[in-house]
C-alpha positions in Angstrom: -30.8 77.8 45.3 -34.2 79.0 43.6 -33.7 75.9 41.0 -32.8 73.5 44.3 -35.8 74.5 45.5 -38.5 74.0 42.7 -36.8 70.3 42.0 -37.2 69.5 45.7 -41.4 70.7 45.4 -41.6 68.4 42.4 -40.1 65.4 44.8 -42.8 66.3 47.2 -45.1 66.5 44.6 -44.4 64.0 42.1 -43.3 61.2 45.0 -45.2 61.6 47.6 -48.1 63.6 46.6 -47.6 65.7 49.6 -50.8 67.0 51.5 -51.1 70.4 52.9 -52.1 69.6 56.1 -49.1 66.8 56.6 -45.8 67.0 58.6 -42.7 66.9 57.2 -39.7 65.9 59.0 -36.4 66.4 57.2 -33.8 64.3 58.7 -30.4 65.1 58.1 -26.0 65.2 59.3 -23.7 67.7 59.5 -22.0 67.1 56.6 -25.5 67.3 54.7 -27.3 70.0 56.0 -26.7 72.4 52.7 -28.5 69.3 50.3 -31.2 69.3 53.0 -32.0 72.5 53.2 -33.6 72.9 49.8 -35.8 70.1 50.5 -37.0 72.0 54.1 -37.5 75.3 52.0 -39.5 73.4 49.6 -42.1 72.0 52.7 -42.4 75.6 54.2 -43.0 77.5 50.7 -45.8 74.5 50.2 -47.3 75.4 53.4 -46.9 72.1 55.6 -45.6 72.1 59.1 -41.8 71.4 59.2 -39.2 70.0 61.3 -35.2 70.4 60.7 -33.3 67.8 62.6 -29.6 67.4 61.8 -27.3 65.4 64.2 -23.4 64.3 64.2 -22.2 63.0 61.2 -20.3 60.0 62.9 -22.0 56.6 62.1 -21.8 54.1 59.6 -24.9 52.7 56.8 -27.3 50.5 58.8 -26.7 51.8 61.9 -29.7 53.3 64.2 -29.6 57.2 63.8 -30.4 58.8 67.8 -33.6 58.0 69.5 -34.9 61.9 68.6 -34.6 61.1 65.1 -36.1 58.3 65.2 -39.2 59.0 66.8 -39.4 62.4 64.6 -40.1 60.2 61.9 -42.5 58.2 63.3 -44.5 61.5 64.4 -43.9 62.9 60.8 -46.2 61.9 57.9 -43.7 62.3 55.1 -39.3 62.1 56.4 -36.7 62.7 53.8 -33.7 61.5 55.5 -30.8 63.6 53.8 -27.7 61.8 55.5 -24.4 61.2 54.5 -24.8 56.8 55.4 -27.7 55.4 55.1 -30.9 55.1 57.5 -32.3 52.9 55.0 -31.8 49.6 56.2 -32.3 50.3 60.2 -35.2 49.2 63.0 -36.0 53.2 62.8 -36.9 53.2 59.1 -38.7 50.0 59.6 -40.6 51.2 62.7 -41.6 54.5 61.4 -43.0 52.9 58.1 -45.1 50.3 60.0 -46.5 53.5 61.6 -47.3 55.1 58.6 -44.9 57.3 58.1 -44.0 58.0 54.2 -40.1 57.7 54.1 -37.4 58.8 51.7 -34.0 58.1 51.7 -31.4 60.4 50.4 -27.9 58.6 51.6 -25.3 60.9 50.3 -27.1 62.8 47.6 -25.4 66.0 46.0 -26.9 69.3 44.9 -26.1 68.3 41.6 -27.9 65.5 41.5 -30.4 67.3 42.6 -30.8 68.8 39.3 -30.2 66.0 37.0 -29.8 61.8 36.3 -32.0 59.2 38.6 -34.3 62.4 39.8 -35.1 63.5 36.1 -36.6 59.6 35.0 -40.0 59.3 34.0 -42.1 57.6 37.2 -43.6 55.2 35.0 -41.4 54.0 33.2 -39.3 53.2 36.4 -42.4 51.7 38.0 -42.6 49.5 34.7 -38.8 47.9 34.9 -39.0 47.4 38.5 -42.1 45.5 38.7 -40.9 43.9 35.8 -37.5 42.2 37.8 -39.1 42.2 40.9 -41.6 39.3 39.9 -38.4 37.5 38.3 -37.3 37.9 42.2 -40.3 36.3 43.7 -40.2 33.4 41.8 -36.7 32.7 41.7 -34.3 30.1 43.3 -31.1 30.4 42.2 -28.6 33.2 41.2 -25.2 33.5 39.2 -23.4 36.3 38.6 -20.5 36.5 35.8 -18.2 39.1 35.5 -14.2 39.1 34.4 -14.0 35.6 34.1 -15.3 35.0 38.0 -18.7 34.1 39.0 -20.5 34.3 42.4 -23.7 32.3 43.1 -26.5 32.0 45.8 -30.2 30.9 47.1 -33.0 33.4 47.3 -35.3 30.6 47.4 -38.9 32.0 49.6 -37.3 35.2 49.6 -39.7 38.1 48.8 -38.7 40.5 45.7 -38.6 44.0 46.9 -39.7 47.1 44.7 -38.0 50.4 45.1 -39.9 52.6 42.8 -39.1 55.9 44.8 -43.0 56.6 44.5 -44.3 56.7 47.7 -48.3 58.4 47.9 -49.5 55.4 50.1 -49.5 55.3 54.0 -45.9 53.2 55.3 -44.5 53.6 52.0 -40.6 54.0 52.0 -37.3 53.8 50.4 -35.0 55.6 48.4 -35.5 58.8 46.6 -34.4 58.8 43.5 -34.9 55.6 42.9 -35.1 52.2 40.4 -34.3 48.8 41.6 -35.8 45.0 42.6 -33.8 43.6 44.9 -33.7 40.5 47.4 -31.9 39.2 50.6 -30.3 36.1 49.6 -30.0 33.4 52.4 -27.5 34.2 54.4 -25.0 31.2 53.8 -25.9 30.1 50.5 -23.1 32.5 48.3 -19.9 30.9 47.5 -17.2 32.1 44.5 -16.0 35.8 43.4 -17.5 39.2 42.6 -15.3 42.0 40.9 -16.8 44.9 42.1 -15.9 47.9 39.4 -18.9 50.9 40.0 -18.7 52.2 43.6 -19.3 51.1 47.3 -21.0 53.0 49.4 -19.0 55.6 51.8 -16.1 54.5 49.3 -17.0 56.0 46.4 -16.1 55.4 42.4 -14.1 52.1 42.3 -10.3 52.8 41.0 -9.2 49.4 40.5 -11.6 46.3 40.2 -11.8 45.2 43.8 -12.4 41.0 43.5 -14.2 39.9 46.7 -14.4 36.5 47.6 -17.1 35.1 49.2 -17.7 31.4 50.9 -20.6 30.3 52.8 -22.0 33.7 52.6 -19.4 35.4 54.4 -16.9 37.6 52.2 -13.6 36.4 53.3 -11.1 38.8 51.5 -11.1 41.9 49.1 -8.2 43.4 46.6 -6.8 46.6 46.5 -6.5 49.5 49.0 -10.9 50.0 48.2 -11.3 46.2 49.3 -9.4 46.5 52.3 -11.4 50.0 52.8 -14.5 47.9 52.6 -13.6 45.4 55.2 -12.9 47.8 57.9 -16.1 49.3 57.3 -17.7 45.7 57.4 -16.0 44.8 60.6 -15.0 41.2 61.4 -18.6 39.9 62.6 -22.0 39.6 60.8 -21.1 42.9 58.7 -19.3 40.8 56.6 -22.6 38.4 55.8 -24.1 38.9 52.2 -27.2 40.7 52.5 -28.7 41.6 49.5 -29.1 41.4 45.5 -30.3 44.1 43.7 -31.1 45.5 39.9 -30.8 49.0 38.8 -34.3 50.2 37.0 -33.5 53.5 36.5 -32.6 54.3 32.8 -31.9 58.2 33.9 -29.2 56.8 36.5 -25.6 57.7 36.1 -22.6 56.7 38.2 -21.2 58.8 40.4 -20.0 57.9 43.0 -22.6 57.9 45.3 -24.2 54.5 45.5 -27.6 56.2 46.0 -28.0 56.7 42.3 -25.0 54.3 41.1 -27.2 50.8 42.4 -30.1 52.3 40.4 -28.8 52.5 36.9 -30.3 50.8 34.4 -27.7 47.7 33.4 -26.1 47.6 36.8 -26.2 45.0 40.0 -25.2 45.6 43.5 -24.6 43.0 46.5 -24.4 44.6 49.6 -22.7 43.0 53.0 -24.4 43.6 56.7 -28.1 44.3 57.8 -31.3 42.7 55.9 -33.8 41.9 58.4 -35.7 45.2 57.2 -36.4 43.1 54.3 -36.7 40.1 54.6 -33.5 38.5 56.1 -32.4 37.7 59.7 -29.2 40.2 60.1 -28.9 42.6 62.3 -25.2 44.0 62.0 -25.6 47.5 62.4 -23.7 48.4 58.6 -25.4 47.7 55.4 -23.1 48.1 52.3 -23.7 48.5 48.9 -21.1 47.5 45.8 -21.8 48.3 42.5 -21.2 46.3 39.4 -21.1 47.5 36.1 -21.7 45.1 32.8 -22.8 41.8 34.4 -24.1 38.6 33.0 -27.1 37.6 34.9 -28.5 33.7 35.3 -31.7 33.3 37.5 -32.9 29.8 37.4 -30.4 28.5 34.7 -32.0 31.3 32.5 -29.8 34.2 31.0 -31.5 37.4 31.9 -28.7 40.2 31.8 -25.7 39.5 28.9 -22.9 42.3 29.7 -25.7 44.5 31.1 -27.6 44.0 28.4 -31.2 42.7 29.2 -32.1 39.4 27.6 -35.3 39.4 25.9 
């Protein structure tokens, strides 16, 4: 545990440059509560006044953790939410931020990532690469993805590029911890063509089988294999099933897993998630958010090649 511990300071430290006189809220499930724990240890060994919440384990990514969670946060000045889905994309994160609150998200981490990959990455050199395809964001119109021979395209056009450095030492700052991507909600009916999905999708996990998903008018329409069909109960059959976001792993520590948390982050890797993207940017409120990870693209913004079989073009 002693090891859990000192990684979990260095996150205070490092990300959020944790104050002695700040509060700490650590947010977390049933399922998660042994992951949190080190991070709770780590707030009461620096001195700070701490709160432990943990709460049912039965919801989905996207969807609004309890009322008493929520407000925790927006009393806390730093929240690590340790949670098996994610809080990430949800009116409480949002809320809390706007307040202040420094946020990190930990959506399914594992105590050994706790000790190695996306945490272990040099800060700067994330900060560098995501600030780097985050203004290729801003600017940008149009997006094609390539991958086995199918190709997927869609508008981000006046859609704001997004940062996720996993640095967070300014007031309202949040997102995931650890972290590495620019990403983007595309407009909501603009994607049209096929995606074969072969990293992981969150609350899935690794990918066995290439999963093709085929998307028209934004809306994904169908999905292969047993994973696909997986991924469209998860979905629903309402606005969960509305493209939500494009995103670029800028974390050259990141390894797959498994756990989307550190799979959308690695370096040489794009994820499109389905559901919720008002928190940034779009107009979906669905109550899911999920994340599928692709491995190897090729990578057109603007008619210009920026990713060859996840390689980045110069």
């Amino acid at each position: 545990m002693t090891n859990y511990i000192d990684n979990a300071i260095r996150v205070f430290e490092n990300n959020f440059d944790l104050k002695k006189d700040e509060r700490v809220a650590i947010i977390t499930d049933d399922h998660m509560k042994q992951v949190a724990m080190p991070f709770y240890e780590a707030a009461c060994i620096k001195g700070n006044e701490t709160v432990f919440l943990q709460f049912p384990a039965n919801y989905k990514s996207g969807e609004e953790p309890p009322l008493v969670v929520a407000q925790a946060m927006k009393d806390a000045d730093v929240a690590l939410c340790v949670t098996t889905a994610s809080i990430t994309h949800t009116r409480a994160k949002k809320e809390a931020a706007a307040g202040g609150t420094r946020i990190g998200t930990m959506p399914g981490i594992t105590l050994s990532m706790l000790e190695k990959g996306a945490i272990e990455a040099d800060p700067q050199v994330v900060q560098e690469l995501t600030a780097r395809f985050t203004k290729l964001l801003d600017k940008a119109s149009e997006v094609i993805i390539e991958k086995d021979n199918e190709t997927l395209t869609f508008s981000v056009a006046d859609r704001k590029g997004i940062p996720s450095t996993g640095v967070f030492r300014e007031k309202g700052q949040a997102g995931n911890v650890p972290s590495g991507e620019a990403f983007i909600a595309p407009l909501e009916t603009s994607a049209n063509g096929k995606l074969v999905v072969d990293g992981s999708i969150a609350q899935i996990g690794m990918v066995k089988k290439p999963v093709v998903l085929t998307i028209e008018n934004g809306r994904l329409t169908e999905a292969t294999e047993h994973q696909g069909k997986e991924l469209l109960d998860i979905l629903g059959d309402k606005d969960g099933r509305t493209i939500a976001e494009f995103g670029i792993g800028t974390n050259p520590s990141a390894q797959l897993t498994g756990v989307v948390l550190e799979d959308e982050k690695v370096y040489g890797t794009i994820h499109i998630a389905f559901g919720s993207n008002k928190p940034f940017g779009g107009v979906t409120e669905a109550g899911v958010h999920i994340d599928c990870v692709v491995k190897e693209p090729t990578v057109w913004i603007d008619g210009k090649k920026i990713m060859a079989f996840g390689k980045m073009a110069d």
